[in-house]
Every structure is written in structure tokens, then in C-alpha cells.
C-alpha positions in Angstrom: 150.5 99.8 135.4 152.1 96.7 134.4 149.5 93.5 133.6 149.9 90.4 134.7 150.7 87.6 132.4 147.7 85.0 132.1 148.1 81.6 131.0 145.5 80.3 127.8 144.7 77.2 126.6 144.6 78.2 123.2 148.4 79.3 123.2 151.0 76.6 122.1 153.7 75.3 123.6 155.7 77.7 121.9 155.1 80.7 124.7 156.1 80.6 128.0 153.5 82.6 129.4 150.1 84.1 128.3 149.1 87.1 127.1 148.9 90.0 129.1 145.6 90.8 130.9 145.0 94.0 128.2 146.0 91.7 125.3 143.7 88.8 126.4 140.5 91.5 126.6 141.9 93.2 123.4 141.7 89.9 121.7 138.5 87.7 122.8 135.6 87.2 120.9 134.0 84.7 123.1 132.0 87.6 124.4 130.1 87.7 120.9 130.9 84.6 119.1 129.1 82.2 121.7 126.4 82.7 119.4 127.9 80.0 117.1 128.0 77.6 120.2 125.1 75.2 118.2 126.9 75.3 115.1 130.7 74.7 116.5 129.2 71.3 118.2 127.5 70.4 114.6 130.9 70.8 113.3 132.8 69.1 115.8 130.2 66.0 115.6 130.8 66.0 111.9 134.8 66.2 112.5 134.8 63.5 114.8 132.3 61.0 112.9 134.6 61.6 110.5 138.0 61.2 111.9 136.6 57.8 113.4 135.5 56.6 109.8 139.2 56.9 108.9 140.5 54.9 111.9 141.8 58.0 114.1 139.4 57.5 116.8 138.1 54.3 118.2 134.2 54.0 118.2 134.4 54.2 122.1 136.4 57.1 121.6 134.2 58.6 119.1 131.1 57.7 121.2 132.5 59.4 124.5 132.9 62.9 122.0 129.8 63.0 120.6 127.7 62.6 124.3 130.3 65.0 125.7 129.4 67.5 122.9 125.6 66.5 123.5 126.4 67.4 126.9 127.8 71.0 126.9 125.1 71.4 124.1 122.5 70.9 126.3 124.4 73.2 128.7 124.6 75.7 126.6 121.3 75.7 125.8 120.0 76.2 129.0 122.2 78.7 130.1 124.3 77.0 132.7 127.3 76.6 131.0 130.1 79.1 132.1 132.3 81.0 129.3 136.0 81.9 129.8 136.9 85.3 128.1 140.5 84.1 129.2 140.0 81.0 126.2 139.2 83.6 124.2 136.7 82.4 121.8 133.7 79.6 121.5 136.0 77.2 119.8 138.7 76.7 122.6 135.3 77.2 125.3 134.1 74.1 123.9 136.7 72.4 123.4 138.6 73.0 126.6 135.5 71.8 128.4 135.1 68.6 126.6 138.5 67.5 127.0 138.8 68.4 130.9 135.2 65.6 130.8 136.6 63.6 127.9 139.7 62.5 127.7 139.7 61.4 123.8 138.7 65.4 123.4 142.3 66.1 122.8 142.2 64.2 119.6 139.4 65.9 118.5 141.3 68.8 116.9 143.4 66.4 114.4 143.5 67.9 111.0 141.4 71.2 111.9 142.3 74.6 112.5 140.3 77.1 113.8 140.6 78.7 110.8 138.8 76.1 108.8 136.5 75.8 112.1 135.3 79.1 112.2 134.9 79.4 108.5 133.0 76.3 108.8 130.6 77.8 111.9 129.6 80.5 110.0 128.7 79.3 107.0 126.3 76.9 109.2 125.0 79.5 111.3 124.3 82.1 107.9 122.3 79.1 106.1 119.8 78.9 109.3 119.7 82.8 109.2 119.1 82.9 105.5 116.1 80.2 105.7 114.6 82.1 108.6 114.6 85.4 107.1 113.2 84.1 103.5 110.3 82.8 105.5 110.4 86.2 107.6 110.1 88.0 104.1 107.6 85.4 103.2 105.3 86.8 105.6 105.8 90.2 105.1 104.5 89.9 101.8 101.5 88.4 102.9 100.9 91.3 105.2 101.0 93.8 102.0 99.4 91.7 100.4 96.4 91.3 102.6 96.3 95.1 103.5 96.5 95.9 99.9 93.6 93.6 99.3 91.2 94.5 102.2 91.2 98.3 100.6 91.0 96.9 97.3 89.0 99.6 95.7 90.7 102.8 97.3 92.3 105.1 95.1 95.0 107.2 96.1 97.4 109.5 94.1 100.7 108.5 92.9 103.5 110.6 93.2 106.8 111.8 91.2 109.1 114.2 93.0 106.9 113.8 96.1 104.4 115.9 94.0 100.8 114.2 93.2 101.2 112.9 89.7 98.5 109.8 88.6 96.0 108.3 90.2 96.6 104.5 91.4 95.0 102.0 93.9 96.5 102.0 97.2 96.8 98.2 96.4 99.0 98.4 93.6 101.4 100.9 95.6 101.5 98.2 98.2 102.5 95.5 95.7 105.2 97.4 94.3 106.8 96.8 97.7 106.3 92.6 97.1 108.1 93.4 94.0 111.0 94.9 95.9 110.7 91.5 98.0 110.4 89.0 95.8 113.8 90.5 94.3 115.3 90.6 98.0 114.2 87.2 98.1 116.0 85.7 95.3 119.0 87.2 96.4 119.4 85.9 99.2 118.3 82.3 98.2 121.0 82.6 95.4 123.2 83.9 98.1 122.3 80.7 100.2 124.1 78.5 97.4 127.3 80.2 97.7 127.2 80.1 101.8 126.7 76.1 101.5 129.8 74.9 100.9 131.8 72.6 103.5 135.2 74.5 104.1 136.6 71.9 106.6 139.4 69.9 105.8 141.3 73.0 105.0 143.2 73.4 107.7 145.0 76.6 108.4 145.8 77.0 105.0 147.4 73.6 104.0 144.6 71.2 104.6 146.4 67.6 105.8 148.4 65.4 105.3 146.1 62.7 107.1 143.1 61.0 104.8 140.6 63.3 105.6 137.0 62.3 103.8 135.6 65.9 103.3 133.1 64.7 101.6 132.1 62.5 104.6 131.8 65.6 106.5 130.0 67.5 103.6 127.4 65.1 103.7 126.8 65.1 107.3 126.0 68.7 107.8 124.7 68.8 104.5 126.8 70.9 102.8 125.0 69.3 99.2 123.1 70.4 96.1 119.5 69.4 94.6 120.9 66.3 93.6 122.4 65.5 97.3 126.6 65.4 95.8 128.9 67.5 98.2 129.6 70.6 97.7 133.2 71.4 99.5 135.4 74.0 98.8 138.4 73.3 95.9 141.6 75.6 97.7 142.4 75.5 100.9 143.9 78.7 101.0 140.9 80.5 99.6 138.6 77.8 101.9 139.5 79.9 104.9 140.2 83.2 104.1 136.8 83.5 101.5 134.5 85.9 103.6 132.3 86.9 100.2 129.9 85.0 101.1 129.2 87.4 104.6 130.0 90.6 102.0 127.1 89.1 99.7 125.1 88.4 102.8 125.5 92.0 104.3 124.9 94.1 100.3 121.7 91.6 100.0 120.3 92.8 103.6 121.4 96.8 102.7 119.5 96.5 100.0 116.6 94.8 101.7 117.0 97.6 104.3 116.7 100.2 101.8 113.4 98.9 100.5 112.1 98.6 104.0 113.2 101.9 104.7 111.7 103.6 101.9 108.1 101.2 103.0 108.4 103.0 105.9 109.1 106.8 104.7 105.8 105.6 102.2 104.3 105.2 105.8 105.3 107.9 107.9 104.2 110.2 105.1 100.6 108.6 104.9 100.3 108.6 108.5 100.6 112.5 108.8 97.7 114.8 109.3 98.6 116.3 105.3 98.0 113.0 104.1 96.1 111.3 106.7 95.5 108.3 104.3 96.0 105.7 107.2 96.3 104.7 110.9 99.0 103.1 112.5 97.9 101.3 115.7 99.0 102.6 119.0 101.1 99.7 119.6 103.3 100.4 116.6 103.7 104.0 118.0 104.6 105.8 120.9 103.6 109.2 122.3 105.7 112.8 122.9 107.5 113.1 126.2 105.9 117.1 126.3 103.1 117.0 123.4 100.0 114.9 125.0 98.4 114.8 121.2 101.2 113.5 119.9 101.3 109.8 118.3 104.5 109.4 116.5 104.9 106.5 113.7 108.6 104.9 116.2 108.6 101.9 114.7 108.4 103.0 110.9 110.8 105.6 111.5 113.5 103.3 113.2 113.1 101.0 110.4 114.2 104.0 108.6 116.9 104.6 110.5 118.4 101.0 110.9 118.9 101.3 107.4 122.3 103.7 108.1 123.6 100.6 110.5 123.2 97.8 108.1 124.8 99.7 105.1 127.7 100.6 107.3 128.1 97.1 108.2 128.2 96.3 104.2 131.0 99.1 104.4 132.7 97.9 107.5 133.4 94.4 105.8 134.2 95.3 102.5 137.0 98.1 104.4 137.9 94.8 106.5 139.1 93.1 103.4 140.5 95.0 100.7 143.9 95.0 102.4 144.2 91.6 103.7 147.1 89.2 102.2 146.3 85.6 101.9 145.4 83.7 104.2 143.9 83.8 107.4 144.3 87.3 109.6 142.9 87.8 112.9 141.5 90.7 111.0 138.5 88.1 110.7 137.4 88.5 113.7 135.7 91.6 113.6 133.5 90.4 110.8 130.9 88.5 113.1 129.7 91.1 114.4 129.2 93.2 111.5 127.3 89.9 110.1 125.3 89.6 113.5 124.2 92.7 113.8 123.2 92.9 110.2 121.0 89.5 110.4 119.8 90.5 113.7 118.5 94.1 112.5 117.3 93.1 109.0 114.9 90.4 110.9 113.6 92.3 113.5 112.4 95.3 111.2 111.0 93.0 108.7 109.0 91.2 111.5 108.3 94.6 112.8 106.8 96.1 109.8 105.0 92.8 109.2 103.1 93.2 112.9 102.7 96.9 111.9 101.1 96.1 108.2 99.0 94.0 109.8 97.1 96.7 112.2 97.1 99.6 109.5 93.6 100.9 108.5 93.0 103.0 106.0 91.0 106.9 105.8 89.3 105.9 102.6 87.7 109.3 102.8 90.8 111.3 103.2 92.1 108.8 100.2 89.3 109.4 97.9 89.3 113.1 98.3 92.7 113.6 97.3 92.5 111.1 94.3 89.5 112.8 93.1 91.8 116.2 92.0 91.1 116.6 88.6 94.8 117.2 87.7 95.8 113.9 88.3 94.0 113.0 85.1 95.9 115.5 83.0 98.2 112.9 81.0 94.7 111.5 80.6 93.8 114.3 78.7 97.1 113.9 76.4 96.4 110.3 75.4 92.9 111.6 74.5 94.5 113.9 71.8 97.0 111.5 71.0 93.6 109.7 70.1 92.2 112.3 67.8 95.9 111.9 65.9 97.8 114.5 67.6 101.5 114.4 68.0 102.4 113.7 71.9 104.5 116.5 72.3 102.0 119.1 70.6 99.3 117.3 73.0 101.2 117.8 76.0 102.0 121.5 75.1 98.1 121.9 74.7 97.4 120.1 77.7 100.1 122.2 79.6 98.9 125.6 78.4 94.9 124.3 79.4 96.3 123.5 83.4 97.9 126.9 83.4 95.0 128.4 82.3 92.8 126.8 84.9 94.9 128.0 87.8 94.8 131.8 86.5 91.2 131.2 86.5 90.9 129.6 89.8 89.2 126.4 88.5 90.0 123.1 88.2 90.4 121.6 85.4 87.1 119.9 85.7 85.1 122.9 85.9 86.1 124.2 82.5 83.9 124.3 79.4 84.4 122.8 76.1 84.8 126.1 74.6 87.8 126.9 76.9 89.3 123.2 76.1 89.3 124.4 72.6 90.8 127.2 72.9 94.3 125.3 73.1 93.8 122.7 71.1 90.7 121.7 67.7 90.7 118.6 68.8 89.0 118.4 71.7 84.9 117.1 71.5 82.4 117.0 74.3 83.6 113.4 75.2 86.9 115.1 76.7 84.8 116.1 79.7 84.2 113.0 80.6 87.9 111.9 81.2 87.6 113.2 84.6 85.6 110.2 85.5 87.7 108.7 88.2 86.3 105.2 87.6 86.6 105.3 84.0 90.1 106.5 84.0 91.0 103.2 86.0 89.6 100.9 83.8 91.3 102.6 80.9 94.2 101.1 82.1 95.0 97.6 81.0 98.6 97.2 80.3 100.2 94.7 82.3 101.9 96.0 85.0 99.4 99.3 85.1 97.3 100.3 87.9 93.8 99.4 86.6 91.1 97.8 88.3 91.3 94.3 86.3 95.4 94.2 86.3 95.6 95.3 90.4 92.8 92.5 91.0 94.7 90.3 88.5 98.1 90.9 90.6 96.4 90.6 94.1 95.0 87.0 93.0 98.3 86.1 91.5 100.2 86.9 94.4 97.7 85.3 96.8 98.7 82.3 95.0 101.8 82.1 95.2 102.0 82.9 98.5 99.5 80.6 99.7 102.2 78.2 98.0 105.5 79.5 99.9 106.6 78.1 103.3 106.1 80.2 105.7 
């Protein structure tokens, strides 16, 4: 079946008809780039103050644009405003509508393309989804920070190969996570300085031959550093076909997804009945559609999940470049959505997991039984040798053979005697027993970065600080 031709604004003079009714859906965005509706006015405000400071519109002319663009704005905003798929995207939307209420509208694409437009849109639209995630990850340290501190004594065991290993407070697990954060964190505020530069004025790929002031416009939506100096792209060529800054975007939030989906996995394994160290509240889980007992950790687990999406977004853009010659392709298109859906996912599974921190409570029994096995302090036992002089190695052979021992004898290795301790090794003295002391083995560690009980409170207050100091 043959489709009928359609007629688009966006089409030149060149064509002599539109595009065909399959080619027109094919080839739309508007039905996901309306997003950048807020930003695409910004720019056009900025575009048209500026072509009216170089004397290509009148001040009537510019005034008319600007209350015209305030207009649909407001339209926009409160959902009355009516999008034509058939003008294919949010720039022509716009700007078809303005110039059907504003005459002067028509001049308001001198010197731009869409291809500087749209670089320009979202490179606005990423900085306000950068700022509101840092503050989003902001707050998500706070929440493992305070649930870290409200069970600031409970001891749980850390593991290796998912296998208990050493014993460490539940809070310095948790801070580990702020860690991962803060390092998410100053990605993506590095990141930010590479998103805000001012591509416009480039033009398709030429910029113009009129006297644009791009530094005018730079200013305006400001597109400046520390010291308030412009900061605009220097080709034009790479101005509007530069999409590194959405790839940066996109590894920074894979990354952040992967921490957040190992949090959770941390999570999901706590909240079992073989750990049961914690308790997620029922409104951060759902029940089984056939098991009445059943109270299954949903929101951890999708966080996990989610993960998959925004690394194959990272792998969907960097596959959408590789092969593209300079300049502009409509190849570009499909990175929006790739972008959107990565912001969109990353944000709503860190203010999940914030919401969900928040409610946990914590089975300090269940925790202090398990951290009170007697084989978590069995590299305790090492250093103690090492202590008396004894090589490492030969230590942990000694200390090896005394664990294998215990288990043929059906003991742990608290309930040996000091004769059996010397058995494997001379050095051992009555003090040895004694290493099993849960409390005393805590305070025994004091190097920075360790999980003892004056370097976890050291790192809770230190983090308390400088949180209470972030914006949230």
C-alpha cells in the first residue's frame, strides 16, 4: 500500500512534496525529544537577544520573540500545547508555532542550524541533570551514613569469595559504599565541565558568515568558568558532531549503576533468612503472587537489574559513533534516548535506595552471632606470631594446620587449649587465648582506613561533616 505524501515545515524549498507517511513516523523524534522543550526556548531566547545585539532584529522585533517563546513556554508547561509528529522534532514544534503567532519568528533561525540547536539543547538539559543527580547522590550518602551510624557498634563478618573472612562493623561496610560515591561524584562534576560549553554559532558545520557574538550567547545561558569568561566551543565542525560528552555522561552513570547494583546484591544477601542481618520495610518490597510468607527485597533487586539497561545504553552510543564521518548524521538522533533513559534510570534507583536505606533496621542479634565465629580471628592469630618474631608465611602455615585441626576435632578454634596451640607452633603463650576477644580484636585495629572502633567512629564523624557541608 502506497503512502501518501505529507507536506513538513521543516523540508526546504528544495522538495516538492513531503515525506511519505512511513518516512515521516520513521524519522520523528518529537515523540521523545519534547523533553528539551525548556531548554530549546533558553536557547532560542539567547539566539534572539543576540541576533538583536548585532542589529538583525529590531528591539520590537526581539521583544515580540521572547513573549512569544514565554508564551508556548508556559504552554508547554502546563500541558496544553499540541505537538505535530508531522514537524518532526521540538525544534521545528516551537518554532513553527512562534512564527504562525509572531511574525519576526521567521528570522529567528538566522545563523543557526539545528544541528548547532540541538547540540546546544542538550548540553543545557545534561548540566540540570548532572546538578540534580550530584545532589541525589548527595543524599544517598547521607542515608549510609546515618544507617551506618545508628548501628554503630554492630559487628558483622566481612567476606572474600562470598565466604566469611574478618570481622568488621556493619558501619564501615556501609561507608565503603560513600567511597564508591564520592568517586561517582567527582566524575560526574568533572564531567559537568566538559558538558558546559556553548556550541551555538556553529552552524551546520560552517558557523556564519554574519557577526555572530558567541560569546554574548555564552554568557547568557551561562556557558562560563569559575572566573565567569565564556567557555564556547573552538571548531565548528567538531561543535556539532562532539557527542563525548553524552558517552562520558552514560560510562559515569554505568559505573554508578554498578556500585548501586552491587549495594543492593550486599542487600538482598543480608536480607535472607541465612543471613538475616537486616529488615527491609514492607514498602520497599513486595509479596509472592502464590507464597503468602513471602517478602521479596523488588526494589533492591531491580536496582540490580537496571544495571544491564544503563550499560547497554553506554554500548548503544559508543556503537552509534564509531562509524560516523564528520559532521552531523541523523544518526544523532537516536542518542537522546539512550541519554534519557540512562539519567532517568540512574536517578530513580539512587532515590530509591536512598528511601530504602532510610527504613532498614538491623538484627543485631543475628549480626553478633555470626561475627562472634572464632575463625574470623584466624589472621589475628598470624599477626600474633608474626609478634613473637615468626616469619608470615611459617605463621600462616601454623595457623593453617591449627584450623584444620580444630575441624577434625569438632571444635572451634576457641575451645582449644594452649597445649594443642603448641603443638603447631613454640611460639604460642597463654595470651594467644585471649585473641578471640571480639572487642579487643577491634580495637587492635588502628590503621587508617581499617575497621576499628576509633578509625569507623573517626570516618562516621568525618563524613558527617562533610556532608552536613554539601548542598543537598
Amino acid at each position: 500500500m502506497k503512502s501518501k505524501p505529507r507536506a513538513a515545515v521543516s523540508r526546504s524549498g528544495r522538495f516538492t512534496s513531503g515525506p511519505a507517511d512511513e518516512v515521516a513516523a520513521f524519522t520523528e523524534s518529537i515523540s521523545f525529544d519534547w523533553r528539551l522543550w525548556e531548554h530549546d526556548i533558553m536557547g532560542s531566547m539567547a539566539h534572539a537577544a543576540m541576533l538583536r545585539k548585532i542589529g538583525i532584529l529590531t528591539p520590537d522585533e526581539a521583544r515580540d520573540i521572547l513573549k512569544g517563546l514565554e508564551d508556548i513556554g508556559s504552554e508547554i508547561e502546563s500541558g496544553c500545547f499540541h505537538w505535530k509528529p508531522e514537524l518532526e522534532d521540538v525544534h521545528m514544534n516551537i518554532e513553527a508555532e512562534l512564527t504562525a503567532r509572531v511574525p519576526a519568528g521567521a528570522k529567528l533561525h538566522t545563523a543557526r542550524s539545528r544541528n548547532d540547536q540541538v547540540a546546544l539543547d542538550i548540553r543545557l538539559w545534561l548540566r540540570d541533570e548532572i546538578v540534580e543527580l550530584t545532589g541525589e547522590l548527595t543524599q544517598l550518602q547521607r542515608a549510609l551514613v546515618a544507617l551506618g551510624d545508628r548501628y554503630a557498634l554492630v559487628v558483622i563478618p566481612g567476606y572474600t569469595h562470598l565466604q566469611r573472612a574478618q570481622p568488621v562493623f556493619f558501619a564501615h561496610h556501609l561507608l565503603a559504599y560513600v567511597e564508591m560515591v564520592e568517586r561517582d561524584l567527582a566524575r560526574f562534576r568533572d564531567c559537568f565541565e566538559r558538558v558546559n560549553v556553548c556550541p551555538l554559532g556553529s552552524g551546520a558545520l560552517a558557523g556564519s558568515t554574519l557577526p555572530l557574538d558567541r560569546e554574548f550567547v555564552a554568557r547568557f545561558l551561562h556557558f562560563t568558568d569559575v572566573d565567569g569568561k565564556p567557555r564556547i566551543t573552538q571548531n565548528s565542525m567538531d561543535a556539532v558532531s562532539d557527542r563525548d560528552f553524552i558517552v562520558e555522561f552514560c560510562a559515569h552513570a554505568a559505573l554508578l549503576a554498578v556500585h548501586l547494583s552491587r549495594l543492593s546484591e550486599d542487600i538482598v544477601l543480608w536480607a535472607t533468612t541465612e543471613f538475616d542481618f537486616i529488615r527491609i520495610a514492607d514498602s520497599f518490597t513486595t509479596g509472592s503472587s502464590l507464597m503468602p510468607q513471602k517478602k521479596n527485597p523488588d526494589v533492591a533487586e531491580l536496582t540490580r537489574g537496571k544495571s544491564a539497561r544503563v550499560i547497554g545504553n553506554l554500548t548503544s552510543v559508543l556503537t552509534l559513533l564509531k562509524g560516523l564521518p564528520m559532521t552531523y548524521n541523523r544518526d544523532l538522533q537516536e542518542d537522546k534516548e539512550r541519554l534519557f533513559d540512562t539519567s532517568d534510570t540512574v536517578r530513580r534507583c539512587v532515590r530509591l535506595t536512598t528511601g530504602m536505606l532510610g527504613q532498614i533496621t538491623v538484627n543485631e542479634k543475628a549480626c553478633a552471632d555470626a561475627s562472634s565465629d572464632p575463625s574470623l580471628l584466624a589472621t589475628d592469630l598470624a599477626d600474633y606470631l608474626v609478634r613473637q618474631g615468626v616469619p608470615f608465611r611459617q605463621a600462616h602455615h601454623a595457623i593453617g594446620g591449627l584450623v584444620a585441626h580444630a575441624e577434625a576435632s569438632r571444635k572451634s578454634l576457641a575451645q582449644l587449649t594452649l597445649d594443642e596451640f603448641l603443638k603447631f607452633d613454640p611460639h604460642f603463650q597463654r595470651e594467644a587465648l585471649q585473641i578471640f576477644d571480639l572487642n579487643g580484636a577491634m580495637s587492635r585495629r588502628v590503621v587508617t582506613g581499617s575497621p576499628g572502633v576509633k578509625q569507623v567512629r573517626k570516618q562516621l564523624a568525618r563524613w558527617k561533616r562533610a556532608l552536613g557541608k554539601s548542598a543537598p
